[in-house]
C-alpha positions as CSV (number, residue, x, y, z in Angstrom):
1,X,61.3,12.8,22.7
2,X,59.3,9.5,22.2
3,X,57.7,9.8,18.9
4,X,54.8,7.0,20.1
5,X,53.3,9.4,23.5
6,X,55.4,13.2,22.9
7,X,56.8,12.5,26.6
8,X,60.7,13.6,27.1
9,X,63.6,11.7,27.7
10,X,64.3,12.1,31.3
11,X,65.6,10.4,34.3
12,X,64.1,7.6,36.3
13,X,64.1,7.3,39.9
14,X,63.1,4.1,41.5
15,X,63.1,4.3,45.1
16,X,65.8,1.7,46.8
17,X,67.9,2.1,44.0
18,X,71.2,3.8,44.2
19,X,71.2,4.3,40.4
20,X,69.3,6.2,38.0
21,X,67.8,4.9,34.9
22,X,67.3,6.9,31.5
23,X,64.2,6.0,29.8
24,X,66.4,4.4,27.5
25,X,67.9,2.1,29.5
26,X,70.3,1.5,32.2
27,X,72.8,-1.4,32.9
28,X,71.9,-3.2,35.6
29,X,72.5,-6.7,37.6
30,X,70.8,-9.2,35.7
31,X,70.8,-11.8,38.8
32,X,68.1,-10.4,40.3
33,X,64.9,-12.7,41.0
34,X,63.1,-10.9,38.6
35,X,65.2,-11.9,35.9
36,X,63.3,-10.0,32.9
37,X,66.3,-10.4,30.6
38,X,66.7,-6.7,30.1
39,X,68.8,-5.6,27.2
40,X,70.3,-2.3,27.1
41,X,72.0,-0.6,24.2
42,X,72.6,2.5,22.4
43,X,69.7,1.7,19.7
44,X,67.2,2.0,21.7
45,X,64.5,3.5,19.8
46,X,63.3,5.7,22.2
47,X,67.2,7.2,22.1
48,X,67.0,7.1,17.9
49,X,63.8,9.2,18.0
50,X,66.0,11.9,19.3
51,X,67.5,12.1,16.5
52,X,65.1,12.3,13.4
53,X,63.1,15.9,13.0
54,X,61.9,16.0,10.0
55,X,62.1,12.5,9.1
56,X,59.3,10.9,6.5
57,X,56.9,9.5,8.3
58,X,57.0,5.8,7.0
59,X,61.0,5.8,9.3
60,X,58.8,7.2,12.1
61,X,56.2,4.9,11.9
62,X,58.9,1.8,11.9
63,X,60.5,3.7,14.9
64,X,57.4,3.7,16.8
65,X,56.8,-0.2,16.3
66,X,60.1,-0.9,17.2
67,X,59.5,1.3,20.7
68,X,56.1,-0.7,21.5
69,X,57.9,-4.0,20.2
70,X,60.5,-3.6,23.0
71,X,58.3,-2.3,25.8
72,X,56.1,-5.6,25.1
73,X,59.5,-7.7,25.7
74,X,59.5,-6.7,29.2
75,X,56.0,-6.6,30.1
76,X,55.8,-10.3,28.6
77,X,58.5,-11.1,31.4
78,X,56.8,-9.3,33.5
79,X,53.6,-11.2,32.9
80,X,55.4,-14.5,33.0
81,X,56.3,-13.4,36.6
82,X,53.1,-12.3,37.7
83,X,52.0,-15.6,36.3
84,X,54.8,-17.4,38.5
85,X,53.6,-16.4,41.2
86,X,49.9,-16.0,40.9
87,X,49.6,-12.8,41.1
88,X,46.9,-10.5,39.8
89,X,48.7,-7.4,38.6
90,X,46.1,-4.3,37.6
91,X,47.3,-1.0,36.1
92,X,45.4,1.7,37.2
93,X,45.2,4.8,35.1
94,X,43.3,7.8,35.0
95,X,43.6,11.5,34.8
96,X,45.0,13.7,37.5
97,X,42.7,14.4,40.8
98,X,40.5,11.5,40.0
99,X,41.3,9.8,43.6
100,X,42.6,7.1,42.1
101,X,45.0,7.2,45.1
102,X,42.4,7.7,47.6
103,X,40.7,4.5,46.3
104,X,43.7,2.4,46.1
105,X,43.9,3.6,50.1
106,X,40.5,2.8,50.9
107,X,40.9,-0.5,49.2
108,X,44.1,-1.8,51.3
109,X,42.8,-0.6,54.2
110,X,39.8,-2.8,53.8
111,X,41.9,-6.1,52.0
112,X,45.2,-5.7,53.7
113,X,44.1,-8.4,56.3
114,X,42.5,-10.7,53.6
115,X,45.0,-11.0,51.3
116,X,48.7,-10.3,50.3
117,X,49.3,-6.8,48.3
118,X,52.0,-4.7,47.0
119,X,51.9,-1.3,45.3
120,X,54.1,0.3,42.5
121,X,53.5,4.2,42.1
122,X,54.4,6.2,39.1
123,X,54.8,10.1,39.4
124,X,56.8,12.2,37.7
125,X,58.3,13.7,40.9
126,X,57.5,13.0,44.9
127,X,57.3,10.1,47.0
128,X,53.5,11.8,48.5
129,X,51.9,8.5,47.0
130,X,54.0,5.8,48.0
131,X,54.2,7.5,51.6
132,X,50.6,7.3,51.6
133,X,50.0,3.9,50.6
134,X,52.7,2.8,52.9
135,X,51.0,4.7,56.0
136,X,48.7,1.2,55.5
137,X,51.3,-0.6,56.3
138,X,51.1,-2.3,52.5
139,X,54.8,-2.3,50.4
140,X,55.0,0.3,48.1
141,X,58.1,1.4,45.9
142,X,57.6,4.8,44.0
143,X,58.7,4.9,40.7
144,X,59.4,9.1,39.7
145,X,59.4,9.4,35.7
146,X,60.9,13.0,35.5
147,X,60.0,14.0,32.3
148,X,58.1,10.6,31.7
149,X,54.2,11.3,31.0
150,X,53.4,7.5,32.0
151,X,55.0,4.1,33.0
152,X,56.6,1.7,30.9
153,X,57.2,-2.2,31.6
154,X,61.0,-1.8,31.6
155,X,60.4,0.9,34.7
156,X,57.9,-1.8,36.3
157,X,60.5,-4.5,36.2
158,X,63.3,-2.5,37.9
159,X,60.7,-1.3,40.8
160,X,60.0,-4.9,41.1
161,X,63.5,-5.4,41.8
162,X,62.8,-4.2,45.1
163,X,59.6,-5.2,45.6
164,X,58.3,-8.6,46.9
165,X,55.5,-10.1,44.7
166,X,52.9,-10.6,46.8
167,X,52.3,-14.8,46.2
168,X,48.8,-15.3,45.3
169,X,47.8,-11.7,46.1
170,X,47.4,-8.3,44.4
171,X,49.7,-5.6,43.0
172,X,48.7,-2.3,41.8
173,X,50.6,-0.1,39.7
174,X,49.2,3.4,40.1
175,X,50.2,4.9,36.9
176,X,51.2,8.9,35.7
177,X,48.2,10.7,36.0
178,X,47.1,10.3,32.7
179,X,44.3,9.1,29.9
180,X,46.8,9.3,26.8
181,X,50.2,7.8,27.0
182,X,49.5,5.0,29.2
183,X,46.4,3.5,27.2
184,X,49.4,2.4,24.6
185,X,51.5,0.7,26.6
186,X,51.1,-2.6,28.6
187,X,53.4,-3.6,31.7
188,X,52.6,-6.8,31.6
189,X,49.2,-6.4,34.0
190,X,45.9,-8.5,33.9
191,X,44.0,-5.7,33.2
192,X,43.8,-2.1,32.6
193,X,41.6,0.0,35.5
194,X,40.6,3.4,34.3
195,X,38.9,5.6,37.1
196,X,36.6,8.9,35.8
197,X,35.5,11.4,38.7
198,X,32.0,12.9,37.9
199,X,34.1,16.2,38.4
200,X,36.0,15.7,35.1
201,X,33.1,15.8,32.6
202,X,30.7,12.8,30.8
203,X,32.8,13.4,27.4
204,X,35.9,12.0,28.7
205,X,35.4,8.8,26.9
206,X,34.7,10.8,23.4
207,X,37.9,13.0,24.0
208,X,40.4,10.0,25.1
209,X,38.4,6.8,23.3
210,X,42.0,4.7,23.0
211,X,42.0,4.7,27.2
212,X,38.9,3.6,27.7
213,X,38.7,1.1,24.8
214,X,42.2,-0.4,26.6
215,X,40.8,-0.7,30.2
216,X,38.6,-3.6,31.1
217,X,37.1,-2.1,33.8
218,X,35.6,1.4,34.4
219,X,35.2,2.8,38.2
220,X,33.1,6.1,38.3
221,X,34.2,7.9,41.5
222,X,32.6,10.8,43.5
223,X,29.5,9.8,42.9
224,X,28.5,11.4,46.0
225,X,28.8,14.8,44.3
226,X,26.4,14.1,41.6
227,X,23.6,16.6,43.4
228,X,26.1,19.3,43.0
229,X,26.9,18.7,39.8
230,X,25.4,19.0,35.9
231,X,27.2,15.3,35.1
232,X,25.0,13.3,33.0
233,X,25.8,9.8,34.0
234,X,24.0,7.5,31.5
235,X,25.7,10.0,28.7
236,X,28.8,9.2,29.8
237,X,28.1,5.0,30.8
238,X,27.2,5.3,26.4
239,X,30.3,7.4,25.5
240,X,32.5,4.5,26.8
241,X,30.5,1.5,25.9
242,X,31.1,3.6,22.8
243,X,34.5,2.7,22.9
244,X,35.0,-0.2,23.9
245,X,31.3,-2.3,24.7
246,X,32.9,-4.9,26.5
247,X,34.0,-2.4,29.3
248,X,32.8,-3.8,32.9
249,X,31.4,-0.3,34.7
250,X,31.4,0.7,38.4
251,X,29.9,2.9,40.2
252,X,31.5,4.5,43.4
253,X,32.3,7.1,46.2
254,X,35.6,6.8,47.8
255,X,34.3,9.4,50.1
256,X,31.3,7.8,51.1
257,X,32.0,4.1,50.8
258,X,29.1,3.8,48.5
259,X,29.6,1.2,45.8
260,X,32.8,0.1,47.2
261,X,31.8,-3.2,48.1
262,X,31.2,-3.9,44.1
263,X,35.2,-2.9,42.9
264,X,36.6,-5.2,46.3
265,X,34.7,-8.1,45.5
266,X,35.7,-7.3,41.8
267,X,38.7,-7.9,43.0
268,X,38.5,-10.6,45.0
269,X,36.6,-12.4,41.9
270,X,39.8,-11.8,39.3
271,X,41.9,-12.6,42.3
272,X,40.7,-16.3,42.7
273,X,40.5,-17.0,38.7
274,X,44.5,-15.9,38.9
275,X,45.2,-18.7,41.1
276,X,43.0,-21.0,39.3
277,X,44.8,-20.5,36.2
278,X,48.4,-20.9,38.3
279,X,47.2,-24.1,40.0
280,X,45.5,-25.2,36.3
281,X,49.2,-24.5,35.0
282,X,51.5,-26.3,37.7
283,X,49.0,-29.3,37.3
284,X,49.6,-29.5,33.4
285,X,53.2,-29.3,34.0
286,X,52.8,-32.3,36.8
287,X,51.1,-34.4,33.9
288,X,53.8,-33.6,31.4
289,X,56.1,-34.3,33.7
290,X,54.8,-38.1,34.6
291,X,54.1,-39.1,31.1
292,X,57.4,-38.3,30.3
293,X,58.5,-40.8,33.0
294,X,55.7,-43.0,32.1
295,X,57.4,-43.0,28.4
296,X,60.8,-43.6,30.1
297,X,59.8,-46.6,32.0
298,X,58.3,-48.2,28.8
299,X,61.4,-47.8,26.6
């Protein structure tokens, strides 16, 4: 049981992999081009948690650092990868039947041709989504959590094994249908993209504040079935500027197409500031580089 997000310990299927991984931890080649230095052992603290009903809660509370200490290792070398390679990686998170799949479909159908992309999806069982997304003819590896209520950088970095970065593009990681465990832990992405269907209710944002106060960016799908529905939207546009007031909002149909335009050139704007940073970053290292020669040459 992981004592941070109540999710069991279970095992981890990553698609392309001959090998299974516990959430713990599982040996693997460390030669890979990915190298996110993983380190595996038996004190893990997600295995220790296991082992303490009962325990005062000041052990607990160390245990849980300790978990979201190590899961930020990885998604800093995840980052640094992403970074590489000028990549904008988004984590997209959201509760179940939100079409959160639906729009990442719609969106490589219409960028696929503009711009290199890659998907990682994240369900506890089936390979419906990544078959899906591949139907696009866009990479996808599925990541299946078993027990797992949500993804974790160390299960991002082993899909990535077998998954090309897409160089100066876009990768998605469709997360576990979810608005709790996720919100608490990074996998190394740019940002955090929660999507709310009108369907699910305005008070989402009062009931699950620590999702929405994570995300950057806020897409508001179905909007198409607003006549049919009692969904008050400026109610629930306060509720999560109520947690977090620096959240960018969106308003769309996946259905319709309406407001799609918006989230794609959303995308195409964080895209672009990606590869600015990466060509900022390679040019700082050029000018370290030459007035370290420069010095040379004088001595």
């Amino acid at each position: 049981m992981c004592n941070v997000c109540g999710c069991g310990q279970g095992e981890v299927r990553i698609e392309g992999q001959g090998h299974e991984h516990p959430e713990s931890g599982h040996p693997h080649d460390h030669s890979h081009p990915h190298d996110h230095s993983h380190h595996h052992d038996h004190d893990h603290p997600a295995a220790l948690v296991q082992s303490l009903p009962g325990s005062d809660p000041t052990r607990l509370v160390r245990i849980e650092q300790d978990l979201l200490a190590h899961n930020q290792r990885f998604a800093d070398a995840n980052r640094q990868s992403f970074t590489a390679r000028g990549v904008l990686a988004l984590n997209l998170v959201s509760s179940p039947g939100s079409g959160k799949t639906s729009l990442l479909v719609r969106t490589l159908e219409a960028l696929r041709e503009e711009m290199p992309l890659a998907v990682i999806e994240g369900d506890q069982q089936t390979s419906r989504d990544a078959d899906r997304i591949r139907a696009t003819g866009v990479p996808a590896i599925q990541v299946n959590t078993g027990k797992g209520c949500h993804l974790d950088a160390h299960m991002v970095g082993h899909a990535l094994d077998s998954l090309t970065l897409p160089e100066g593009g876009v990768l998605f990681v469709e997360n576990v249908g979810n608005l709790v465990c996720p919100a608490g832990f990074d996998l190394g992405e740019a940002h955090k993209v929660v999507v709310l269907s009108v369907t699910e209710g305005e008070d989402k944002p009062l009931k699950y504040p620590n999702m929405f106060a994570a995300a950057d960016l806020l897409l508001l799908n179905k909007i198409d079935l607003l006549p049919y529905l009692d969904f008050d939207v400026n109610l629930c546009l306060e509720y999560a500027r109520r947690a977090n007031p620096d959240l960018t909002i969106l308003q769309l149909s996946v259905r319709s197409g309406e407001g799609l335009d918006g989230w794609l050139d959303w995308l195409r704007v964080e895209r672009q500031a990606v590869i600015q940073r990466q060509v900022a970053g390679l040019e700082a290292q050029l000018n370290e580089a030459r007035s370290r020669l420069a010095a040379r040459a004088s001595g």
